[in-house]
PDB file of N, CA, C and O in Angstrom:
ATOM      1  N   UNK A   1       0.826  -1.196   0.000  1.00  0.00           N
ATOM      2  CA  UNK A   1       0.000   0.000   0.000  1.00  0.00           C
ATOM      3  C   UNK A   1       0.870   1.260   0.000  1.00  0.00           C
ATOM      4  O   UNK A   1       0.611   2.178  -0.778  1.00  0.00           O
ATOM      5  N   UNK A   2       1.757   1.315   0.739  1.00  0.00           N
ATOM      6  CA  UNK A   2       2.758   2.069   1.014  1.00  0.00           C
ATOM      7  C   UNK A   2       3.581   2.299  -0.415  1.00  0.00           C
ATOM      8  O   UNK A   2       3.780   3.482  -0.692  1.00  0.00           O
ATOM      9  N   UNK A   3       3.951   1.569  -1.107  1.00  0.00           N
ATOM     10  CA  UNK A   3       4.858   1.910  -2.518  1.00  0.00           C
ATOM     11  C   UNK A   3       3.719   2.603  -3.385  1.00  0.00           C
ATOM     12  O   UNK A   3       3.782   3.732  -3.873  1.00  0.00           O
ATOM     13  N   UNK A   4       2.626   1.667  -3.482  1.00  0.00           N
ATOM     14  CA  UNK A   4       1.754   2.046  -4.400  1.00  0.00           C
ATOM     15  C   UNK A   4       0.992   3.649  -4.127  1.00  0.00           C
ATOM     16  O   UNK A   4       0.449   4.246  -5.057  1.00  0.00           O
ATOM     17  N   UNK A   5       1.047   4.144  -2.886  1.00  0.00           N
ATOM     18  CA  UNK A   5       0.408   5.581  -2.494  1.00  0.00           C
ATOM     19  C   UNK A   5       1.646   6.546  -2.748  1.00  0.00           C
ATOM     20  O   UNK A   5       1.423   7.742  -2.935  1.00  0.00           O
ATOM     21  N   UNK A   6       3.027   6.022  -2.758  1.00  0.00           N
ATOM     22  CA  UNK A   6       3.671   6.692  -2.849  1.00  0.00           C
ATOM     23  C   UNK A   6       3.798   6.710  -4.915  1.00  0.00           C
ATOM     24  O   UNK A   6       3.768   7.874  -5.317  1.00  0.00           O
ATOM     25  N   UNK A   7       3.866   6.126  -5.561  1.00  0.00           N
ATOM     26  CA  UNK A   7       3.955   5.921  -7.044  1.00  0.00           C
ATOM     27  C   UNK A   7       2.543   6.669  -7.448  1.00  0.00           C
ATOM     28  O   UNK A   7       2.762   7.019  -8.608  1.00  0.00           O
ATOM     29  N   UNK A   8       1.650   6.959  -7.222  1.00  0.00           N
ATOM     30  CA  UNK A   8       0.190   7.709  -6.693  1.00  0.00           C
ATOM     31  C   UNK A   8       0.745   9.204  -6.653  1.00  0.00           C
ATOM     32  O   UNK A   8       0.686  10.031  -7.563  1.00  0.00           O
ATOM     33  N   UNK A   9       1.230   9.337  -5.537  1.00  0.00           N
ATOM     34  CA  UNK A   9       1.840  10.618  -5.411  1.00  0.00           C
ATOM     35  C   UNK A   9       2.684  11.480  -6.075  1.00  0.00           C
ATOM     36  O   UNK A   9       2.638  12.697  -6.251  1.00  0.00           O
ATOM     37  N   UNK A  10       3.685  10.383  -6.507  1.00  0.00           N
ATOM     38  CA  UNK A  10       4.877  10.959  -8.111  1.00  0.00           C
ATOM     39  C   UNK A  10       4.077  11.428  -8.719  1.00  0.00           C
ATOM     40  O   UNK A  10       3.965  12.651  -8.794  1.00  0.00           O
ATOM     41  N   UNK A  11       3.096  10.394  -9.479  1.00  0.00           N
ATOM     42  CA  UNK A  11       2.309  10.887 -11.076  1.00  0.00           C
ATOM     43  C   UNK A  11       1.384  12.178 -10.675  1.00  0.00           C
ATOM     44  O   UNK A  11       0.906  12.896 -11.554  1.00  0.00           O
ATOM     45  N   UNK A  12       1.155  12.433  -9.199  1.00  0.00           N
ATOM     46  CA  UNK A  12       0.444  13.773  -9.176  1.00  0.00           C
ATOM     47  C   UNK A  12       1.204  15.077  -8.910  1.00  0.00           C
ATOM     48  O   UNK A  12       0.762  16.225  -8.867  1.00  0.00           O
ATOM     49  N   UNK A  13       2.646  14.554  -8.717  1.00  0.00           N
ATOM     50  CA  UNK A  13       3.782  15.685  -8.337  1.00  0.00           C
ATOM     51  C   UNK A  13       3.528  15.982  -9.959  1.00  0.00           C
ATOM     52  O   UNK A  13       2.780  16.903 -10.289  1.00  0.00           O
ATOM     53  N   UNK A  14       4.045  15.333 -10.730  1.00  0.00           N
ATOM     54  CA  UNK A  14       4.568  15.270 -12.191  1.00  0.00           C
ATOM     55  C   UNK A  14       3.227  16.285 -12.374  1.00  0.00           C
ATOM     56  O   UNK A  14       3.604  17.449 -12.239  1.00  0.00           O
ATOM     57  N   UNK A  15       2.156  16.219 -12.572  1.00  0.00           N
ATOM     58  CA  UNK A  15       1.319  16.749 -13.324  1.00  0.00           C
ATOM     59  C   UNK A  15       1.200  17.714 -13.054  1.00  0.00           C
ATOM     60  O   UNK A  15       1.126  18.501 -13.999  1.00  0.00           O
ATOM     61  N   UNK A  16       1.090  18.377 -11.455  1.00  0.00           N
ATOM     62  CA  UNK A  16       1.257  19.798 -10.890  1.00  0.00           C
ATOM     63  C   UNK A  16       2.200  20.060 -11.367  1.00  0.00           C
ATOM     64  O   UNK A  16       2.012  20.882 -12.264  1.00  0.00           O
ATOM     65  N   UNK A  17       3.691  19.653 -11.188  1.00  0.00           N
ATOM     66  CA  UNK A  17       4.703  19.995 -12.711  1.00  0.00           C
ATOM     67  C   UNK A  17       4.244  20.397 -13.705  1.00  0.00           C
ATOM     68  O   UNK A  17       4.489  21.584 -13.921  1.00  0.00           O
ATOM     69  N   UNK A  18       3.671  19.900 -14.414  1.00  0.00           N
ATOM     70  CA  UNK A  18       3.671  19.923 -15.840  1.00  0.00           C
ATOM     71  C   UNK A  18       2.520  21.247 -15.703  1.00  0.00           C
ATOM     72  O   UNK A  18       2.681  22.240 -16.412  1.00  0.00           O
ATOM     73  N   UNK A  19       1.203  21.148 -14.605  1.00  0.00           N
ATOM     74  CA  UNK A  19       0.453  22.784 -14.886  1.00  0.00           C
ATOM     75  C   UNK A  19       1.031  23.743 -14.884  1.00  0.00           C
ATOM     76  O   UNK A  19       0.982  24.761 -15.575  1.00  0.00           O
ATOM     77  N   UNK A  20       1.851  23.302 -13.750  1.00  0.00           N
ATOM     78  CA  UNK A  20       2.550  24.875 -13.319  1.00  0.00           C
ATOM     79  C   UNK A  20       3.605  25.174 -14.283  1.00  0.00           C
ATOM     80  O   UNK A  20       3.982  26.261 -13.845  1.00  0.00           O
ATOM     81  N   UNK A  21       4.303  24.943 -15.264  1.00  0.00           N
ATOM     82  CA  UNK A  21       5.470  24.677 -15.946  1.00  0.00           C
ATOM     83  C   UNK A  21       4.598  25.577 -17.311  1.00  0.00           C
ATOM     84  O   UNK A  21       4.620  26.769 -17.617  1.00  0.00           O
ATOM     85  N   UNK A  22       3.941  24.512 -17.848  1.00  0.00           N
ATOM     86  CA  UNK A  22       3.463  24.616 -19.021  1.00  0.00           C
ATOM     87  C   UNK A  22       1.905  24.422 -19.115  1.00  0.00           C
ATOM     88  O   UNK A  22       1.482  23.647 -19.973  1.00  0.00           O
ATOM     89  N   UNK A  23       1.071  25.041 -18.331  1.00  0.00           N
ATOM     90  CA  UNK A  23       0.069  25.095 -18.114  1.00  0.00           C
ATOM     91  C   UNK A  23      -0.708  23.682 -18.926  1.00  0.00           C
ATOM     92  O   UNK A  23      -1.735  23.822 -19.590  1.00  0.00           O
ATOM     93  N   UNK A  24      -0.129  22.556 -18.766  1.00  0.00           N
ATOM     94  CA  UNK A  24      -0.518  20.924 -19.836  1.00  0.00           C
ATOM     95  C   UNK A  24      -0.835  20.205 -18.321  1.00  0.00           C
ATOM     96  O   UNK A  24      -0.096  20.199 -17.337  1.00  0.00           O
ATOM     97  N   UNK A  25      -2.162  19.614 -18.470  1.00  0.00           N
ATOM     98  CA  UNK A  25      -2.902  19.037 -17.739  1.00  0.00           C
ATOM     99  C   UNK A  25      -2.862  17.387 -17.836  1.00  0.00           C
ATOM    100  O   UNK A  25      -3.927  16.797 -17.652  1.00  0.00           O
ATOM    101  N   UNK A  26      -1.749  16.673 -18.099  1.00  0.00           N
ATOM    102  CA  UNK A  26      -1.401  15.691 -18.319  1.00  0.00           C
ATOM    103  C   UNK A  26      -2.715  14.485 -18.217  1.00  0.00           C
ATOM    104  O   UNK A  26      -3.102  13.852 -19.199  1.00  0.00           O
ATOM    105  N   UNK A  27      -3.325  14.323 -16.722  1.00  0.00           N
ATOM    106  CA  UNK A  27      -4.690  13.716 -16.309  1.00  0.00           C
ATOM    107  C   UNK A  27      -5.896  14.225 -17.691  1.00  0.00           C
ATOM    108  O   UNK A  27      -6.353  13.395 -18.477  1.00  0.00           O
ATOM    109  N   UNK A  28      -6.193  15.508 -17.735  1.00  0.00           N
ATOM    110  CA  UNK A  28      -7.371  15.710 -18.236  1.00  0.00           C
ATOM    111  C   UNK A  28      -6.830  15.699 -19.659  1.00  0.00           C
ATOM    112  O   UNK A  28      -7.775  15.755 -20.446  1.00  0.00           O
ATOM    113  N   UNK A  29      -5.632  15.645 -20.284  1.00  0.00           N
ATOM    114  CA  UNK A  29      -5.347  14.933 -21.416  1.00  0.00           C
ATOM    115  C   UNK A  29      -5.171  13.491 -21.846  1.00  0.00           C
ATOM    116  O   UNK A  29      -4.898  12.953 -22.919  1.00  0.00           O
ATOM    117  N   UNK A  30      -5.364  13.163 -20.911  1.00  0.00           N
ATOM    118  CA  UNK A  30      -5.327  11.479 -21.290  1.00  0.00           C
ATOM    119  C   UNK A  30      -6.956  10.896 -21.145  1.00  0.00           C
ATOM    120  O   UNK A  30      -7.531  10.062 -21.845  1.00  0.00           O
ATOM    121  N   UNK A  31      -7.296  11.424 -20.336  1.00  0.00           N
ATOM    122  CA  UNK A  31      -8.721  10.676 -19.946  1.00  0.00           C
ATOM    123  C   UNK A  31     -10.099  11.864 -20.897  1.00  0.00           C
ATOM    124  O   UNK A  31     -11.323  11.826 -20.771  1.00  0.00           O
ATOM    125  N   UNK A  32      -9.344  12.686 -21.682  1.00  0.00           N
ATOM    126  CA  UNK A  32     -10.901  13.779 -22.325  1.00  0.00           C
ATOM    127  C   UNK A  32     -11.518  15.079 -21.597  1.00  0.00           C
ATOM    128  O   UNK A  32     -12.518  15.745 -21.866  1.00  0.00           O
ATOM    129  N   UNK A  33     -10.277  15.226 -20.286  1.00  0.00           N
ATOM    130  CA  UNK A  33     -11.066  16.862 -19.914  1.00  0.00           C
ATOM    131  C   UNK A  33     -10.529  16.509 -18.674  1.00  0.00           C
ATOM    132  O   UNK A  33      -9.834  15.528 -18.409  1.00  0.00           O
ATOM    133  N   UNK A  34     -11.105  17.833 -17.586  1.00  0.00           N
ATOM    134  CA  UNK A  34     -10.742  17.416 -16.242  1.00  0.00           C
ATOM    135  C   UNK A  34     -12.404  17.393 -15.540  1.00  0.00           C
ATOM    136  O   UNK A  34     -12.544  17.084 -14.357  1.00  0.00           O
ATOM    137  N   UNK A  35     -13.154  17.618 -16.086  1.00  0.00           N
ATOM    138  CA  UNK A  35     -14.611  17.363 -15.712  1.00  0.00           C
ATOM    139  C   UNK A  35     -15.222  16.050 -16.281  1.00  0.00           C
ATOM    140  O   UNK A  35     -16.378  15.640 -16.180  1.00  0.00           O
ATOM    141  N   UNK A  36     -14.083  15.461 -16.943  1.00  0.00           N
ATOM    142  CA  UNK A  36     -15.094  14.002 -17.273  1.00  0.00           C
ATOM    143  C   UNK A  36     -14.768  12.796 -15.795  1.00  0.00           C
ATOM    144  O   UNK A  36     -13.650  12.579 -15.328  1.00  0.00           O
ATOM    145  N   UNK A  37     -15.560  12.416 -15.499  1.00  0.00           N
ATOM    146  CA  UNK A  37     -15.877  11.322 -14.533  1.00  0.00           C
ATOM    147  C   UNK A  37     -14.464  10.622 -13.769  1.00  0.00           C
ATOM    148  O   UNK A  37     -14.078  10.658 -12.600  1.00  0.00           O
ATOM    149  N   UNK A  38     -13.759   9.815 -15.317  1.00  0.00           N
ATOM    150  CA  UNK A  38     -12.583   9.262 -15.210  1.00  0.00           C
ATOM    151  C   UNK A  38     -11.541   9.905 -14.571  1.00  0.00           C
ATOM    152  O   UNK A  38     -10.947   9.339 -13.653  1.00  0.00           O
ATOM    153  N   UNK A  39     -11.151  11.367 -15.056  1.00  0.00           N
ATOM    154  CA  UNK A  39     -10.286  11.948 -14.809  1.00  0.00           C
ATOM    155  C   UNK A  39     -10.283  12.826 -13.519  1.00  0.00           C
ATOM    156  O   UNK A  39      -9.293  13.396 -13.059  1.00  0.00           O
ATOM    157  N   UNK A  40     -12.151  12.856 -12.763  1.00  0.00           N
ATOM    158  CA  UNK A  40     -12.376  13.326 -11.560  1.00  0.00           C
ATOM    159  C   UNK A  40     -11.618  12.302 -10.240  1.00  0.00           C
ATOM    160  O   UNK A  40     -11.139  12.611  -9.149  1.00  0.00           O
ATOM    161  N   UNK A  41     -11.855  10.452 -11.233  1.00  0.00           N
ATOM    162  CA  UNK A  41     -11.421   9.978 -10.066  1.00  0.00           C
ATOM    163  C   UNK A  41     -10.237   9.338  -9.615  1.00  0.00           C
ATOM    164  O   UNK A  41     -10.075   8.487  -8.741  1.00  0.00           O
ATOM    165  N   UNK A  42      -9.166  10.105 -10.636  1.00  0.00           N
ATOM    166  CA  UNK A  42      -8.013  10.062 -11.051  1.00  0.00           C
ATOM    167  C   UNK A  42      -7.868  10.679  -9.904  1.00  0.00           C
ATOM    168  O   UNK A  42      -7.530  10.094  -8.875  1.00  0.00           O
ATOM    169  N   UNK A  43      -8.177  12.256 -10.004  1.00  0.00           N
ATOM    170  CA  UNK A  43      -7.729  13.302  -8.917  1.00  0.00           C
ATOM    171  C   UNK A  43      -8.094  12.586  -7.891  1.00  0.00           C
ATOM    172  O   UNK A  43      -7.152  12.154  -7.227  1.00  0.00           O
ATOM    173  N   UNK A  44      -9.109  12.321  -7.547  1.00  0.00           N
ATOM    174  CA  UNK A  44      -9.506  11.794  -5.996  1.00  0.00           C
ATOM    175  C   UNK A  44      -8.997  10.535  -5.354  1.00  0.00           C
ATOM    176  O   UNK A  44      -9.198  10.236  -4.177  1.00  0.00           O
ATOM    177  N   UNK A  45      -8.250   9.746  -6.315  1.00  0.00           N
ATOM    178  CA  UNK A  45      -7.296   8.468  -6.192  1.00  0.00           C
ATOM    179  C   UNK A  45      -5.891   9.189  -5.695  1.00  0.00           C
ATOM    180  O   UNK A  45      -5.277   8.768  -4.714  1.00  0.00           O
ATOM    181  N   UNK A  46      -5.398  10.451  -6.570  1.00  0.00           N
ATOM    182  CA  UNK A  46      -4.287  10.321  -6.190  1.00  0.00           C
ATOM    183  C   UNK A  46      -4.319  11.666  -4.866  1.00  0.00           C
ATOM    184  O   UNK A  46      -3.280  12.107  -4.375  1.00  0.00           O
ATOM    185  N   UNK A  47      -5.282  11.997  -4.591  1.00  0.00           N
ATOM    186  CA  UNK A  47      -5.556  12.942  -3.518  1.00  0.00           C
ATOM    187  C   UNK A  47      -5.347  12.095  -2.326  1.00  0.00           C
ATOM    188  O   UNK A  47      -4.496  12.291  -1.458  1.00  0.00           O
ATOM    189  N   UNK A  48      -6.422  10.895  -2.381  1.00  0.00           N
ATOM    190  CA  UNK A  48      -6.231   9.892  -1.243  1.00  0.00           C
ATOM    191  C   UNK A  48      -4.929   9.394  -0.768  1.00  0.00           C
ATOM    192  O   UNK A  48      -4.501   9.120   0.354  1.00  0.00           O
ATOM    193  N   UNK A  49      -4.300   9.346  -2.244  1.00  0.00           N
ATOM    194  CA  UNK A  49      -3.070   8.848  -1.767  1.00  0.00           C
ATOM    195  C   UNK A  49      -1.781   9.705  -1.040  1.00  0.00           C
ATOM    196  O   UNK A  49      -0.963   9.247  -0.241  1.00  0.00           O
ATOM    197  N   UNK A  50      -1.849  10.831  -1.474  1.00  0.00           N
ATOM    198  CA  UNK A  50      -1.244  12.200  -0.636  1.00  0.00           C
ATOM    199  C   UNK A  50      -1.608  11.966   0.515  1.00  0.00           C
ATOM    200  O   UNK A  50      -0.789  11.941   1.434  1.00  0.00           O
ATOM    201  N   UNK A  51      -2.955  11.739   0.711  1.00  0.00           N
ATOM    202  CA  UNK A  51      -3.267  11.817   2.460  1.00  0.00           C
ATOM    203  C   UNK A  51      -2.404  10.960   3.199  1.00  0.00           C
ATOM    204  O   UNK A  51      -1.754  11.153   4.227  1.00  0.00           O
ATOM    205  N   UNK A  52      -2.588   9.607   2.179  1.00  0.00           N
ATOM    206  CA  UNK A  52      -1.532   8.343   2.530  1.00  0.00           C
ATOM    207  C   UNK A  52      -0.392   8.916   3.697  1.00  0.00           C
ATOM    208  O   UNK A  52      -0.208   8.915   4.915  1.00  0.00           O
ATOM    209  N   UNK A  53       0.326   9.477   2.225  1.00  0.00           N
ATOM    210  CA  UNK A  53       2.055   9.676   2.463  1.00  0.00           C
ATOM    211  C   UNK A  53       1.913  10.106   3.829  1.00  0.00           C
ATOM    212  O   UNK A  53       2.527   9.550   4.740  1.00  0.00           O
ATOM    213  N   UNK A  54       0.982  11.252   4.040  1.00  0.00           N
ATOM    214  CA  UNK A  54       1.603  11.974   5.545  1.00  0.00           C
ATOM    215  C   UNK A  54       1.903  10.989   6.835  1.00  0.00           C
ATOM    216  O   UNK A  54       2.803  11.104   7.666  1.00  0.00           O
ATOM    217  N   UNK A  55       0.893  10.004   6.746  1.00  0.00           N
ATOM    218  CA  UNK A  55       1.401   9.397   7.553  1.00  0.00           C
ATOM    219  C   UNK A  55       2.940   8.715   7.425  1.00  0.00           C
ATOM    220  O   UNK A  55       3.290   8.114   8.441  1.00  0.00           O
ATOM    221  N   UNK A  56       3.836   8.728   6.386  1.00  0.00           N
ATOM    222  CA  UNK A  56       4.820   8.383   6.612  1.00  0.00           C
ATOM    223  C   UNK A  56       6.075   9.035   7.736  1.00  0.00           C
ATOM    224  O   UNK A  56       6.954   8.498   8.410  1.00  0.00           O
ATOM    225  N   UNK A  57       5.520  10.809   7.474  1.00  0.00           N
ATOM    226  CA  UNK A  57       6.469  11.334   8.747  1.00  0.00           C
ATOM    227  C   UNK A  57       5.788  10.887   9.688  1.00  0.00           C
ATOM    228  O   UNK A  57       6.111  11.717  10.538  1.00  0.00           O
ATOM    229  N   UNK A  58       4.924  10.052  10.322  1.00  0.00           N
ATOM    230  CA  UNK A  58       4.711  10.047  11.624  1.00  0.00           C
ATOM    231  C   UNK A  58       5.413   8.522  12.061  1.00  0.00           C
ATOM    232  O   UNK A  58       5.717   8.025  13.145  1.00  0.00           O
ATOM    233  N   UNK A  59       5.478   8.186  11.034  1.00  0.00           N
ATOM    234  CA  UNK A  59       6.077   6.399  11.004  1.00  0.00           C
ATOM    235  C   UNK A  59       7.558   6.639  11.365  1.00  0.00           C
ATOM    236  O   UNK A  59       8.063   6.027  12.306  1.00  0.00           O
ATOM    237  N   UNK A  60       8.284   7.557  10.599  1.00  0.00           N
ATOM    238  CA  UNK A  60       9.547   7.744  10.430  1.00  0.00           C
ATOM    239  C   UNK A  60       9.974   8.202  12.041  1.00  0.00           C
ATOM    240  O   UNK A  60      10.887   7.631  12.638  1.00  0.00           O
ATOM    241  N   UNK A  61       9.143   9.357  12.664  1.00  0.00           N
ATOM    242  CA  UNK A  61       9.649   9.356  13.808  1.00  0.00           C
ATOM    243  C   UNK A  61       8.982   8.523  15.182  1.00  0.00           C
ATOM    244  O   UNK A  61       9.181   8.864  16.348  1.00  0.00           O
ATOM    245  N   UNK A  62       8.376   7.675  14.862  1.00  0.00           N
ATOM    246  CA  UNK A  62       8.223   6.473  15.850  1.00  0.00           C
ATOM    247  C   UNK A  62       9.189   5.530  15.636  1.00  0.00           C
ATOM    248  O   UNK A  62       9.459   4.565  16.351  1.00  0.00           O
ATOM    249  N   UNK A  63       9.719   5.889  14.550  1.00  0.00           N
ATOM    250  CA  UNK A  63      10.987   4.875  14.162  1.00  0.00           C
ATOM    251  C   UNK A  63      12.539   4.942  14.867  1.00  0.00           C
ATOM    252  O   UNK A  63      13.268   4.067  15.335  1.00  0.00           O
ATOM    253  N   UNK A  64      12.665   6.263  14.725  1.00  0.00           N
ATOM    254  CA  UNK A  64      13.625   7.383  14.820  1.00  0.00           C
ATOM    255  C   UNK A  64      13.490   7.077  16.228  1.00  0.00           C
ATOM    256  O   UNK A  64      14.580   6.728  16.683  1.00  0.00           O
ATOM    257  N   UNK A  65      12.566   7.076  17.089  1.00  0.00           N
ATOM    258  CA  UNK A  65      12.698   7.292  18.674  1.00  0.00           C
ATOM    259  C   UNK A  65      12.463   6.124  18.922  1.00  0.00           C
ATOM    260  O   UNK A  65      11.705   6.056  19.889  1.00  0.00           O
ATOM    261  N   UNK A  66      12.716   5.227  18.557  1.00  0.00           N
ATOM    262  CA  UNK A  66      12.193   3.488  18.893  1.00  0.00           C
ATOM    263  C   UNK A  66      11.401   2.814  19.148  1.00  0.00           C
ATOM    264  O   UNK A  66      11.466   1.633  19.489  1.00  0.00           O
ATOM    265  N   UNK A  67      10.255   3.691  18.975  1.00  0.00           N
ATOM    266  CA  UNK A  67       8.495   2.697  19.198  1.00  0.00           C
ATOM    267  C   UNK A  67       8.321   1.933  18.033  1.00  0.00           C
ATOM    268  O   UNK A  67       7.322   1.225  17.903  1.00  0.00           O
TER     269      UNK A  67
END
């Protein structure tokens, strides 16, 4: 779950890349728009998965302090 939320997270770094860069919407070019269905639950897949990650700093320092 953990690799896969994080590989989730790349492809949504990349695309905020690519808006902010060159205003190219990578998601709503592949799937037909950013209001079609598919590409809504693209965003909301890889949104979830952002939420994921955070919990990794909390892992890292239960780690870090030995729990």
């Amino acid at each position: 779950m953990d690799t896969l939320a994080l590989i989730l997270s790349i492809i949504g770094c990349i695309n905020w890349g690519l808006i902010g860069l060159f205003r190219f919407d990578l998601v709503a070019w592949l799937f037909g728009g950013s209001g079609i269905l598919l590409s809504r639950l693209v965003y909301g897949i890889v949104g979830l998965a952002g939420l994921w990650c955070i919990s990794f700093l909390f892992r890292r320092r239960a780690i870090a302090e030995g729990q």
